[in-house]
TORZA-14574 format. One line per 5 residues: number of its first residue (from 0); their letters; for each residue x, z negated, y negated of N, C-alpha, C. Coordinates in steps of 0.2 Angstrom, whole numbers. Example, Ala and Ser with C-alpha at 12.3 -4.5 7.8 and 13.67 -1.06 7.14 Angstrom:
<sites>
0> as> 66,-39,28,62,-39,22,66,-39,16 | 64,-35,11,68,-36,5,64,-39,0 .
</sites>
This chain:
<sites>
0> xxxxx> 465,-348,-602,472,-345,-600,471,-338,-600 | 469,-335,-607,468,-329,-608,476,-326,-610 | 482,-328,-609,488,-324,-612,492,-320,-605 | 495,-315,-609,498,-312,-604,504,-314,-599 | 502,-310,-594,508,-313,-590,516,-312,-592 .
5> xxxxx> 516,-306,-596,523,-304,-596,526,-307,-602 | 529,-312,-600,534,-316,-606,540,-314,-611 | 542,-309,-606,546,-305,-612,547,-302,-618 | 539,-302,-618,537,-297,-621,534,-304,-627 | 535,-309,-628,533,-314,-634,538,-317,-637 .
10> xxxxx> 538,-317,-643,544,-321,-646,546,-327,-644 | 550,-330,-645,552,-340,-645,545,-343,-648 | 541,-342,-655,537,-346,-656,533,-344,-653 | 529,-338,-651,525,-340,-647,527,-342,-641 | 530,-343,-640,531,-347,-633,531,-354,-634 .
15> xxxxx> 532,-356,-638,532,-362,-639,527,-366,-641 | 522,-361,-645,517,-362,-644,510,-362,-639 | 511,-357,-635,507,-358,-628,511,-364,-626 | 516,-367,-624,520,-371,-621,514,-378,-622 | 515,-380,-629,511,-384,-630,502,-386,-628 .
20> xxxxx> 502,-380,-630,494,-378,-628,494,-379,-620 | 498,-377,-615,497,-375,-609,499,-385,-607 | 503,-388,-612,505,-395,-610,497,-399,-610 | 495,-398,-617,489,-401,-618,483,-401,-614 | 482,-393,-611,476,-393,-605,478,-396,-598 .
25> xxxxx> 487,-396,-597,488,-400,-591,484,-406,-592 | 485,-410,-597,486,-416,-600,476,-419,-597 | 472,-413,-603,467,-414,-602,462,-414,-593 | 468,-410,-591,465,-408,-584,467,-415,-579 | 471,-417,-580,474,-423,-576,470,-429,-580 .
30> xxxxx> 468,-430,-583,463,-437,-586,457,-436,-582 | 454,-428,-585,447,-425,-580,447,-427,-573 | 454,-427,-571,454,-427,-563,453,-436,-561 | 459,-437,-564,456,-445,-564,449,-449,-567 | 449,-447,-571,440,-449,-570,436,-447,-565 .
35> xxxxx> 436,-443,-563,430,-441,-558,433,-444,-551 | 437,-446,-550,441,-449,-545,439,-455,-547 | 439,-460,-551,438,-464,-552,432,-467,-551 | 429,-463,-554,418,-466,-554,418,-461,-551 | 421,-459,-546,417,-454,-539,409,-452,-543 .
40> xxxxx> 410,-448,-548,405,-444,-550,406,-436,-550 | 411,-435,-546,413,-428,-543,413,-427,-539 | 411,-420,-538,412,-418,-530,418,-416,-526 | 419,-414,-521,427,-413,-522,428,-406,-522 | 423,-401,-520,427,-394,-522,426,-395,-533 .
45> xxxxx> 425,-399,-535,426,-398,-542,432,-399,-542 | 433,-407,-538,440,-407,-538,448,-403,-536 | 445,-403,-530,450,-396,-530,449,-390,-533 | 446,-388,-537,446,-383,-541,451,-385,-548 | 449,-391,-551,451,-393,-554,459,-394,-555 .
50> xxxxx> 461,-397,-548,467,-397,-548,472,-391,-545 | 469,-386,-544,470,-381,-544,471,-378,-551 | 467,-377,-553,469,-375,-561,475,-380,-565 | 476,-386,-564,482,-390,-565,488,-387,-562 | 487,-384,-555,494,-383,-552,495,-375,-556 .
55> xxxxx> 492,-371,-558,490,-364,-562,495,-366,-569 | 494,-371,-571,496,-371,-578,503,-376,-578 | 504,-381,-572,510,-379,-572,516,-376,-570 | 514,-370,-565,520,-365,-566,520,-359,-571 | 514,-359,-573,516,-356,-580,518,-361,-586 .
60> xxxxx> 518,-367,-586,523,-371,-591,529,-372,-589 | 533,-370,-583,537,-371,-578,541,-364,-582 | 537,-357,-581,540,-351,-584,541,-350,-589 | 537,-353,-596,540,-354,-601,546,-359,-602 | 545,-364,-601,552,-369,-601,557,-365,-600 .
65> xxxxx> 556,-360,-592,562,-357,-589,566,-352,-596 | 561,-349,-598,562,-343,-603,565,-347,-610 | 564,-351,-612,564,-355,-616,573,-360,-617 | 572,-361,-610,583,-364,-610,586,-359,-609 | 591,-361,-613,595,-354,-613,600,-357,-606 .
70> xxxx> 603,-350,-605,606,-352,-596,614,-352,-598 | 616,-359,-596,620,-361,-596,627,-361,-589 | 631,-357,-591,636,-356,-586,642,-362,-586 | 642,-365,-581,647,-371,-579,653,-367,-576 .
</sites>
């Protein structure tokens, strides 16, 4: 999670692109988690670290999505 913070500053494709990317390591982080949960072959500050970085990427998938709909006035 080398990209910058400031979102403004990146087109629609990239953003769409880290979107994915940032979907995919959620993706990968949540299996990790349950596996080690699972066959308790993990400790648990692995675990909370782990799931820490899960809750890390998704509000930065949170900020892109935000960036990404357009804002709709009812």
């Amino acid at each position: 999670m080398n990209a910058p913070s400031d979102l403004s500053m990146k087109t629609e494709d990239v953003l769409r692109i880290e979107l994915e990317e940032f979907k995919r390591q959620h993706r990968d982080l949540d299996e990790a988690i349950t596996a080690l949960v699972e066959r308790a072959t993990g400790d648990q500050l692995t675990i909370q670290r782990l799931k820490k970085q899960k809750l890390r990427l998704k509000d930065r998938i949170a900020l892109i999505e935000d960036r990404l709909t357009p804002d709709i006035i009812a």
